[in-house]
GUTORKE-881592 format. One record per atom (N, C-alpha, C): x, y, z. Coordinates in steps of 0.05 Angstrom, whole numbers, plus 5000, padded with zeros to 4 digits. Layout:
<sites>
XYZ...
</sites>
This chain:
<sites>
825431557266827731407254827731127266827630897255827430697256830730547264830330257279833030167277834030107248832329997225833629957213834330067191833130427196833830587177837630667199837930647214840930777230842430547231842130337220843830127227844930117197848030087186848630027164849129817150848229597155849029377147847229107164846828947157845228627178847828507193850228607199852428437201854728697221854228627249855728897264857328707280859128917295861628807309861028817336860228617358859628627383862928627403862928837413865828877428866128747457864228717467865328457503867728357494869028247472871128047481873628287476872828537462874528707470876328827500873828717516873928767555875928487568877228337547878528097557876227977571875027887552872327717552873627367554874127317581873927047586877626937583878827237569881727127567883227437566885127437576887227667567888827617547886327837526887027877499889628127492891428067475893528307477892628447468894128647465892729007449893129017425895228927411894628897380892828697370892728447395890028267369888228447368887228557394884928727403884128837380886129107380885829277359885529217327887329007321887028877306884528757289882928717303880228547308878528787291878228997307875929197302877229297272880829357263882029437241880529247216880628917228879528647200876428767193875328837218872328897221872029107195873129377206872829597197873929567164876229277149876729337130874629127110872328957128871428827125868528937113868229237124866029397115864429357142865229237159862629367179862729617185860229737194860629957207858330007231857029817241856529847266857129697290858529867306860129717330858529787366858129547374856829607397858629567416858929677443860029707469858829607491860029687512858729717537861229867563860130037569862530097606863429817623861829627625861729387631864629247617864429237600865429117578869129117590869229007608872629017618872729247643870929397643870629637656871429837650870929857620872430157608874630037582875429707593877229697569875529617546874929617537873629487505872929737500871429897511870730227501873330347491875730367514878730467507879530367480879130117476881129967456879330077431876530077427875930117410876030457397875830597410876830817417879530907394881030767403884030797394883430527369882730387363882030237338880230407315878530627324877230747304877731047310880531177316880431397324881831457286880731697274881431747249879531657229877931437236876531457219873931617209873531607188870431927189869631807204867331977221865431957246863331847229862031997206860331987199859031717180861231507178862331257161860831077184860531117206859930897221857830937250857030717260854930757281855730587311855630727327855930677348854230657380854130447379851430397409853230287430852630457453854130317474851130297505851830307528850330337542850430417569848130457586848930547607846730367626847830527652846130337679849930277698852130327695853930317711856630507697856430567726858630847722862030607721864330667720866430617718868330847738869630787759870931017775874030937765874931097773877931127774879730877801877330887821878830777835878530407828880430337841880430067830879529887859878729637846877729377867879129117868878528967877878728687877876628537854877228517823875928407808874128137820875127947839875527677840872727727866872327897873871228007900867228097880868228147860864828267846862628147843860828207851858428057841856927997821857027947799857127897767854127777762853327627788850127537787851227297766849227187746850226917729852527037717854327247711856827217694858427187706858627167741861426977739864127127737865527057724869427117718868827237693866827257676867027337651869027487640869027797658871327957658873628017676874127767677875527717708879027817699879727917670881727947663882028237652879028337658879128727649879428857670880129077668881529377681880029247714881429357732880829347762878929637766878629737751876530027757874329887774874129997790870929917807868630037791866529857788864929837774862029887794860530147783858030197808855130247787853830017798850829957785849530297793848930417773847130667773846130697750843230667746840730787733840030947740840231217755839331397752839731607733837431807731838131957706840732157717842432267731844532347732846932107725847431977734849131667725848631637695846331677689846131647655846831817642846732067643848732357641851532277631852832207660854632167672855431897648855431697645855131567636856231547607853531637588854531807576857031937558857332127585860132307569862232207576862631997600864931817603864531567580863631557569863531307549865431457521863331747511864531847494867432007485869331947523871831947527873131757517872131627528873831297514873631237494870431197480871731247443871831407438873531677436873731877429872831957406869632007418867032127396865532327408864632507393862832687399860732587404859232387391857232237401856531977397854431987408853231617414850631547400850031357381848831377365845931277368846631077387844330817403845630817437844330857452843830787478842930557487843830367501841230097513842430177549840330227548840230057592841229837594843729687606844429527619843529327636842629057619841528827636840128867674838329097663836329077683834428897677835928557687834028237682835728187712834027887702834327777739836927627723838927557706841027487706844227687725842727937721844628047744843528037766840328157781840028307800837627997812837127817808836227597814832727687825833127657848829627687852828928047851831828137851831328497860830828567833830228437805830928597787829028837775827028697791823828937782824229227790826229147820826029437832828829617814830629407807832829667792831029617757829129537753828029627724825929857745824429897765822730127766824330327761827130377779829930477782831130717754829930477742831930577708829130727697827030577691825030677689823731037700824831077720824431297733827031577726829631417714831831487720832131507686834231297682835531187655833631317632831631117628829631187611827931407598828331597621827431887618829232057611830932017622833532217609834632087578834831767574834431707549832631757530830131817536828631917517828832167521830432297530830132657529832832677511834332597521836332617498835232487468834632327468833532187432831932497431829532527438828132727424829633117422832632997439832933317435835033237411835532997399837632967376840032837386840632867417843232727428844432507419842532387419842932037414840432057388840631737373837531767348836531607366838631397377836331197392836631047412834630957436835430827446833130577458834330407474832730167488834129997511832829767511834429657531836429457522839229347535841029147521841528967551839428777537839428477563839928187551839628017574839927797568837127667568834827727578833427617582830427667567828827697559826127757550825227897564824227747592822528007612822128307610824128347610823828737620823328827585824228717559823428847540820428787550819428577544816128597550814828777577816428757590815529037608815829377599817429397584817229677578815429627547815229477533813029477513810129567522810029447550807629517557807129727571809529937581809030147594806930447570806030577571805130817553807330907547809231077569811031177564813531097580816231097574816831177555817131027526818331217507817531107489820930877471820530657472823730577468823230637433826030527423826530487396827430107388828530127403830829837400831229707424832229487414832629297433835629117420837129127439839328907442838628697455838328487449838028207460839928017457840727947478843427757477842527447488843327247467842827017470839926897472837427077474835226937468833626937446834526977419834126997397835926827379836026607381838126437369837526137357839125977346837725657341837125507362839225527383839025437399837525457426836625727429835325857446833026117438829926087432828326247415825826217416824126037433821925967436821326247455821826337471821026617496820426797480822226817468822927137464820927097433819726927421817826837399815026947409814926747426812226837433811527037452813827187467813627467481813327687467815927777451816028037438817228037410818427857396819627897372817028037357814427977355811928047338810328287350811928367380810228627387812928797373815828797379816828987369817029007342816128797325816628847287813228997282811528927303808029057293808829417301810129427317810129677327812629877314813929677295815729887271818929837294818829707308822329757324823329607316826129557327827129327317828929177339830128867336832028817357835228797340836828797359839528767350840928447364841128317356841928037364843627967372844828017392847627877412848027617414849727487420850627257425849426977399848927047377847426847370849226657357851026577368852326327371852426157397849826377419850026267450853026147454854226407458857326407481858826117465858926117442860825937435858925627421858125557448857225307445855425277409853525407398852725237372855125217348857225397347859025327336861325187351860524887368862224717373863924907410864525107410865525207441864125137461865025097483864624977504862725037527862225347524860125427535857825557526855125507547852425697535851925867561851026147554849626277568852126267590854526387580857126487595857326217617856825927610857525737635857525527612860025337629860025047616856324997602856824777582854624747567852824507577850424417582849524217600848823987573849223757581849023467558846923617545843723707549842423707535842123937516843924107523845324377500846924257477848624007489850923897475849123787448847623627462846123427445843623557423843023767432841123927408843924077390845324137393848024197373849224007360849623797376850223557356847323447336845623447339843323417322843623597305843623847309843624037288845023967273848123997275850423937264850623757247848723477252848823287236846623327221845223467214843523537201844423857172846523947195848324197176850123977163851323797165853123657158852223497133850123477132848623217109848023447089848323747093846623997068849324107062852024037074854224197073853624547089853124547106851824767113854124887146854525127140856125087175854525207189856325187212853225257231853525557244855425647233855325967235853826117219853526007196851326117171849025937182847825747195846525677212844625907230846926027252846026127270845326347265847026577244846526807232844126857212844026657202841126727192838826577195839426417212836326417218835426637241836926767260835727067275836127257259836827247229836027447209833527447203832527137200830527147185827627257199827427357223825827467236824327737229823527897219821928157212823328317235823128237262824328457287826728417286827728347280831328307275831728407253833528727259836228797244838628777236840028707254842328587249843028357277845628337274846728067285848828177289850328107323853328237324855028057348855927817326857727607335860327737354860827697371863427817380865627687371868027817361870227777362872127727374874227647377877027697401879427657380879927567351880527517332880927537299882627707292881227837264879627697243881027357251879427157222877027137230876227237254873327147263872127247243872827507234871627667227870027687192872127437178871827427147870527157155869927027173868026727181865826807184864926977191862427177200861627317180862527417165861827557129861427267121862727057111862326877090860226737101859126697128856226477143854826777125855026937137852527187133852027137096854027067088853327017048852726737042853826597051852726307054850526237042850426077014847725917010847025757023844525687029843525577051841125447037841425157039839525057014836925027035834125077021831825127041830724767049833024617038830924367049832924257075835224427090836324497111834124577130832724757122831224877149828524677152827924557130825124497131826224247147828424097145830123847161828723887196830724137192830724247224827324287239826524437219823524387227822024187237822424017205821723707218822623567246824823557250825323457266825223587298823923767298823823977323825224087331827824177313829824347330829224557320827624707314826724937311823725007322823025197343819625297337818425297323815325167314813925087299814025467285813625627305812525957289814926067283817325997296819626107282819726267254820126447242820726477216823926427201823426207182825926137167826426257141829226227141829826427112828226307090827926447064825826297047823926147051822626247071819126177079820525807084822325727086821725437094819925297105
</sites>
């Protein structure tokens, strides 16, 4: 089974800002959000335990409790357990994220890839959205954006651990699928090249985008579409910044981020073009890319994100961008541009 035979739609709901992602969001926008989603026709919603530390799982949970099970798909992940007992949020080590969730649940939060923790894992996830099961699995940013120079040894870690019990569950029917969900390229290209085990998918957050796409081009986008998998696209608005917000890659935005956005922009601006239907399809237009899953914190986000995803997009827009080098020469653009 393929990702993009289990995925229902090119257009899913990424939940982090469910976790009071960067702000304390109330509980009816919250809920709210996934209600616009869900009346919007999506139906695949991704998670994480991370994700607030249990809250964005909870909220969504209680946002899709009643609806058929069978209407929708759900990927969350593992690599950190969530305890009962609570911490000093302000005290965590976040590696590059920083405060991200500096406004979700005080649960203490404990890095484990092993295959018991992934178990574990697991069936505390499918508490919180109160589901019998989990549809997609990813391992948890085992990259050097959390674990810095140590990150090889918690990918051998997961590898030995995570990964094996993930593929024992896919092949006994538990899960259909799973892979890794990072920020970085590296470790997909490291488990591409292992024999075994064997992944399905890949979540990639923020390096598949307009603004950010040359790596992950010439690493793996063409080993995972030759080899039949597929990726799922995170952040591809990079944290705000190509639709005009303030930050990239979860930190203030640096002049020369600013200034390839304003180029674009003035280039979206001369085709009438926005730059949400911008960012959404051009990491559609990839062969290894299945879908795209903008996060929300807001229900209108949610009908802005349908109308970019329908968006005519006139092709002498991309060939602009081309020309002018804000795109990879090998990139693939919508309508062969």
């Amino acid at each position: 089974m393929t990702l993009k035979t289990i995925l229902p739609g090119k257009l899913g709901f990424g939940a982090a800002p469910l976790g009071n992602m960067f702000r304390d969001i109330p509980e009816a926008e919250a809920l709210g959000t996934v209600e616009a989603a869900w009346n919007d026709g999506i139906r695949y919603y991704d998670n994480a335990p991370f994700y607030g530390a249990g809250l964005a799982e909870t909220r969504m949970g209680q946002a899709l409790a009643g609806k058929p099970r069978d209407q929708y798909v759900i990927s969350t992940k593992v690599g950190r357990v969530i305890l009962d007992e609570v911490e000093d949020v302000s005290a965590r080590d976040l590696g590059e994220k920083g405060d991200v969730f500096r406004y979700g649940r005080p649960n203490k939060i404990v890095n484990d890839y092993s295959e018991d923790a992934t178990y574990r894992s697991i069936e505390d996830s499918l508490k919180r959205l109160q589901t019998d099961h989990i549809d997609i699995a990813f391992v948890h940013d085992v990259a050097q954006d959390f674990y810095g120079d140590e990150w090889l040894g918690v990918f051998e870690t997961a590898r030995k651990g995570a990964f094996k019990a993930l593929d024992r569950m896919r092949d006994e029917g538990v899960i259909k699928a799973w892979g890794l969900g990072v920020n970085r390229v590296e470790p997909i290209e490291l488990l591409l090249d292992l024999d075994a085990p064997r992944p399905d998918a890949f979540l990639l957050a923020g390096r598949y985008t307009l603004l950010d796409h040359g790596r992950a081009l010439q690493r793996v986008t063409s080993k995972v579409a030759e080899r039949g998998l597929g990726i799922v696209v995170g952040g591809p608005y990079s944290s705000g910044a190509l639709v005009g917000g303030p930050n990239f890659e979860y930190a203030p935005a640096t002049p020369a981020i600013l200034d390839k956005v304003a180029r674009i922009k003035a280039i979206a601006d001369r085709h009438g073009v926005s730059m949400k239907a911008a960012g959404l399809q051009f990491a559609l237009a990839n062969p290894a890319v299945a879908a795209v899953i903008p996060g929300a914190s807001r229900p209108g986000r949610i009908a802005e994100d349908r109308a970019a995803l329908n968006e005519a997009v006139p092709a002498d827009f991309w060939r602009e961008l081309r020309a002018a080098g804000l795109v990879n020469p090998a990139a693939p653009l919508p309508d062969a541009a």
